[in-house]
C-alpha positions in Angstrom: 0.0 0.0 0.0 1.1 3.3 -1.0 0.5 6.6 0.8 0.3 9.9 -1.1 1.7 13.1 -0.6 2.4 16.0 -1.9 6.2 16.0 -3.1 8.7 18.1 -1.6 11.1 18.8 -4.5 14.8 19.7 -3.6 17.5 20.3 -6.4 19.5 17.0 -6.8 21.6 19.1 -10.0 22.4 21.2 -12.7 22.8 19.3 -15.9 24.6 21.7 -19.2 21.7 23.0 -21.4 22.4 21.6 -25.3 22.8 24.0 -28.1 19.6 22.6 -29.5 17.7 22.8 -26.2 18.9 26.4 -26.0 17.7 27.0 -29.4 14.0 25.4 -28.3 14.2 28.1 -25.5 15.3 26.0 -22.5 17.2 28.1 -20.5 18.2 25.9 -17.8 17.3 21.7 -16.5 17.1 20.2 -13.1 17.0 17.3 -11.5 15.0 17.3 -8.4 14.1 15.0 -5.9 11.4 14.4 -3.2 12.8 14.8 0.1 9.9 12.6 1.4 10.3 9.4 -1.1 12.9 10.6 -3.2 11.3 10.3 -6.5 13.2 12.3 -9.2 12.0 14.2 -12.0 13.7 16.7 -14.6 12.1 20.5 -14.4 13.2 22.9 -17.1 13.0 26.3 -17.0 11.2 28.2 -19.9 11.2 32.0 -20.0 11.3 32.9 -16.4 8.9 29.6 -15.4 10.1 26.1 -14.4 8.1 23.2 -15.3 7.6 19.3 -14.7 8.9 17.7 -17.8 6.3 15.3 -17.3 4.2 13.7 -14.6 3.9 10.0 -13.5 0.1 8.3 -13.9 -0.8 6.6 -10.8 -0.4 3.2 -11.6 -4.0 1.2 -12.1 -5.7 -1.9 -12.9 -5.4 -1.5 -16.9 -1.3 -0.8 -16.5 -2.0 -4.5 -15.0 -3.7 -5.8 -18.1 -1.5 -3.7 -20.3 2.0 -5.4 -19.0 
């Protein structure tokens, strides 16, 4: 059984922005973590606005039938 939360993200690192990301107007990535059950995810930052790269689904009974 899981328990949800609301994630606590803390900056893991920096990784270098590509040329081509830079030209797609990614100014800068990052790798953060939860501090509660230290999921990662990348966050880049467009303009001046960071955003979740993507988000995880919750895992449900058609991933099941799917796998």
């Amino acid at each position: 059984m899981t328990i949800e939360h609301k994630h606590e993200y803390e900056t893991l690192y920096h990784p270098r922005v590509s040329a081509e990301a830079a030209a797609l107007g990614i100014k800068a990535v990052e790798i953060r973590t939860c501090g509660v059950c230290k999921h990662e995810v990348p966050f880049i930052q467009i303009g001046d606005q960071w955003v979740l790269l993507y988000e995880e689904q919750a895992k449900g009974a058609q991933d099941i039938l799917l796998a």
